[in-house]
Every structure is written in C-alpha cells, then in structure tokens.
C-alpha positions in Angstrom: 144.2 83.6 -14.8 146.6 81.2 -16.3 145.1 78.0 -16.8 148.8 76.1 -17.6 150.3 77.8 -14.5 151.2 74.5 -13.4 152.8 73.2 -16.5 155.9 75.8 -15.8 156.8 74.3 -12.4 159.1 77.3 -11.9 160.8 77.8 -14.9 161.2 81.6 -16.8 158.5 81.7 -19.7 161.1 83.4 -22.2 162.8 80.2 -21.9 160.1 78.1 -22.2 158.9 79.9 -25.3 162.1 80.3 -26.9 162.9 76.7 -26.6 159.8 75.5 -28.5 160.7 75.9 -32.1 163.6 73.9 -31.5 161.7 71.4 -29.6 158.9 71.0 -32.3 161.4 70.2 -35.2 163.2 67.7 -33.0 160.3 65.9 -31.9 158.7 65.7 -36.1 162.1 64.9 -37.0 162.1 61.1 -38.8 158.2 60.9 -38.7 156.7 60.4 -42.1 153.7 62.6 -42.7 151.2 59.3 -41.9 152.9 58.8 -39.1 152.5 62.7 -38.2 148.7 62.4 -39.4 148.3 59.3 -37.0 145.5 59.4 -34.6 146.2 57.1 -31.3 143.1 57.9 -29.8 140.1 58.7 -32.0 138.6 61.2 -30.2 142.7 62.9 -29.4 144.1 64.8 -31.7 147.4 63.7 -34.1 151.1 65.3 -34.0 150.0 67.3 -37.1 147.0 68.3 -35.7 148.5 69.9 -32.3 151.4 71.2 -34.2 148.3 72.9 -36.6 146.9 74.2 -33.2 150.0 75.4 -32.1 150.2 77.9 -34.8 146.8 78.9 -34.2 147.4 79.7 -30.7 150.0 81.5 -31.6 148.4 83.9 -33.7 145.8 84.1 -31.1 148.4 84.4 -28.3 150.1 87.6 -30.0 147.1 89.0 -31.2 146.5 89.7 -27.5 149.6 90.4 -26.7 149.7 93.2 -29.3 146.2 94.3 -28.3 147.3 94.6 -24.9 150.4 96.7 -25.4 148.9 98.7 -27.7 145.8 99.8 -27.0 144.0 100.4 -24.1 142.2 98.0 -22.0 141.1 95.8 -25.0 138.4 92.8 -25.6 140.8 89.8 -26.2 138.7 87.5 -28.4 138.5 84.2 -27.5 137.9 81.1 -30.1 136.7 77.1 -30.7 139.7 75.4 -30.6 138.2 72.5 -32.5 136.6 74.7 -34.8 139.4 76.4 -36.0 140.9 72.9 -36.2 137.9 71.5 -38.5 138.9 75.2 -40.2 142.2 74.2 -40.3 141.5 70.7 -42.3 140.1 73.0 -45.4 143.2 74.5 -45.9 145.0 71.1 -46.0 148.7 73.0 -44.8 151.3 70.4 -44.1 153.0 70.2 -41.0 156.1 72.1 -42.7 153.6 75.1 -43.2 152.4 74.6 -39.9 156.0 74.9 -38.1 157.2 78.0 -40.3 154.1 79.6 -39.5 154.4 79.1 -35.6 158.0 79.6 -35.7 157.8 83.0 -37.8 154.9 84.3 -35.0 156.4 83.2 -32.1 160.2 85.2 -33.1 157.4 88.3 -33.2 156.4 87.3 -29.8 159.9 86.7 -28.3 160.9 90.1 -29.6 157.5 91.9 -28.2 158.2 90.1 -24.6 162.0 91.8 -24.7 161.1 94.4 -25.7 158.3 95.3 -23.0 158.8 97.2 -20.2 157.8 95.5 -16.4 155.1 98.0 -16.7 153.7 96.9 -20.2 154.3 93.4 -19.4 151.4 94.1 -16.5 148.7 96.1 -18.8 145.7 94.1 -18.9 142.7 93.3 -21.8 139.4 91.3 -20.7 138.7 88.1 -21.9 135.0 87.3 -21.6 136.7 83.3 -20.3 139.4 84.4 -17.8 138.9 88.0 -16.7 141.3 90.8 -16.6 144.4 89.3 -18.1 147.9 90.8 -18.2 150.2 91.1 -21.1 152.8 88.7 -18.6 149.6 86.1 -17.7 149.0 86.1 -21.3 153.1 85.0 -22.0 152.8 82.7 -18.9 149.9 81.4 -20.3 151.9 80.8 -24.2 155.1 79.1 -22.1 153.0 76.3 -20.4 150.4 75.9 -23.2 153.8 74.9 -25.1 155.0 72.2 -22.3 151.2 70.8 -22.3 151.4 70.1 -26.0 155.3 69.0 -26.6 154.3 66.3 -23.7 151.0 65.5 -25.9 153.4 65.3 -28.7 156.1 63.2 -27.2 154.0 60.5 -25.9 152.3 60.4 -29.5 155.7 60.0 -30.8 156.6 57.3 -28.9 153.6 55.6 -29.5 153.5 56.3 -33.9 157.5 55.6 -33.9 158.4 53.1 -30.9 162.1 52.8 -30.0 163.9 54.2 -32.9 167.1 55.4 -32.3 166.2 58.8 -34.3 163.8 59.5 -31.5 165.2 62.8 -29.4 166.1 61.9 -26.5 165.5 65.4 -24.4 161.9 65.3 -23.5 159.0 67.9 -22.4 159.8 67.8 -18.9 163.9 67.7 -19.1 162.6 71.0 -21.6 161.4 72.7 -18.3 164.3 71.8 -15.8 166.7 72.8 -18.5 165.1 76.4 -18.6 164.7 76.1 -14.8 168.7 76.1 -14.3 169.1 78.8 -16.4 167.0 81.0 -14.6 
C-alpha cells in the first residue's frame, strides 16, 4: 500500500526522486535560516523542519529498500515521525546538514532502484502499518512522499518570503508534469 499513490498522478518515480535534490536547494535558495526555521502554522511544521524529515525518511526509506533486496522477507520497521523530529531538535543540524545528508542517501537509493532487476524491484518485507510491501511500492512510496513535502515547502515559501523575484519559479506540481513528459 502506498499511501502517496495519488501525489504521482502518473509520473515515473525515478524521475520524481531524482528531481528532488535539485528541487530542495531551489526552493531554500535566498531564505535566511529564520526564515527557514519559520513556523506559519503552530501546530505545522517549518521549511527546516520538513527538509529535517526528509532526510529521516530517507534513511528509513533505503533502510527498507536494502532490507528488501537483501534479505529475505524482512520486518520493515516503522517510526514516530514527530518523535524522531523532537529527536532531531537535540542534534541542532542546520538545514545545510540536513540537505547533504538527504542528498548523499537518496544518490544510494537512485543507484539501488537502477540497479534492481523487475524481479527485485517486486520482493516484498512486512510492515506491521501497510502489509506486505514491495521494494517498487516502497520507491513509489519515496517519489510521492517527495511531491507531498516540496508542495508543503513551496507554499511555506511563499508565505515566509512573499513575491521576491529570487523565488523559483518551477513549482511542485510543474515538478510532476515535467517528469510526466519524459516518461
């Protein structure tokens, strides 16, 4: 089960999760780290905070990626999100951390997912949350997480830096159709 299935409308997941680095720095690009560190809505999180969760997914997403093409029918862990995010707070990493961390995972990924035969891609683990879960679900699963939170992250944008000119202009959704054509 994929539960951001319908954030890919369509569009190849390699794409999707090749694009993100790229889409991350754009996005941070001209913020100052208050701005970054800006809550809009108490209870949501900041830029820096999804960007923090973004890495942590990250490592969760290739942990069970790994687990799944290597070994055989494995227990994929899940985790608190907002635990790991209180977590995260302790370590106080900035958001440059944050991005080098997700961007030096996710190249891992990318290369795992090219690397994988149709016939690893469809191995499964269990996850006590979602059931049997293929090593493809699991990618599916990374691409739209990442079109969820660049859309979290552009609207937070526009609402910490209003109508600068700096602002990137290519936004979560032109992200998707863009990967969609190249299919």
């Amino acid at each position: 089960m994929n539960p951001y299935a319908h954030f890919l409308e369509g569009n190849d997941p390699l794409k999707l999760i090749t694009a993100t680095p790229k889409r991350i720095d754009a996005l941070v690009k001209g913020l100052t780290p208050a701005q970054m560190k800006k809550r809009v809505n108490k209870d949501k999180w900041s830029i820096y905070e999804i960007v923090q969760h973004l890495a942590d997914c990250e490592l969760m997403f290739a942990s069970r990626c790994r687990l799944i093409a290597f070994d055989d029918h494995p227990h994929l862990q899940p985790f608190d999100q907002d635990r790991w995010a209180a977590g995260k707070a302790l370590e106080r990493e900035s958001v440059e951390e944050a991005i080098n961390r997700f961007n030096a995972l996710r190249r891992s990924q990318i290369a795992l997912y090219k690397a994988s035969s149709p016939e690893a891609r469809a191995r499964t683990g269990h996850h006590p949350e979602r059931g049997e879960v293929s090593m493809a679900i699991t990618f599916e699963t990374c691409a739209g997480h990442d079109v969820n939170h660049l859309r979290q992250i552009e609207a937070l944008r526009a609402a910490v830096a209003p109508a600068k000119k700096s602002a990137p202009k290519q936004h979560a959704k032109a992200h998707a159709k863009k990967a969609k054509r190249k299919k």
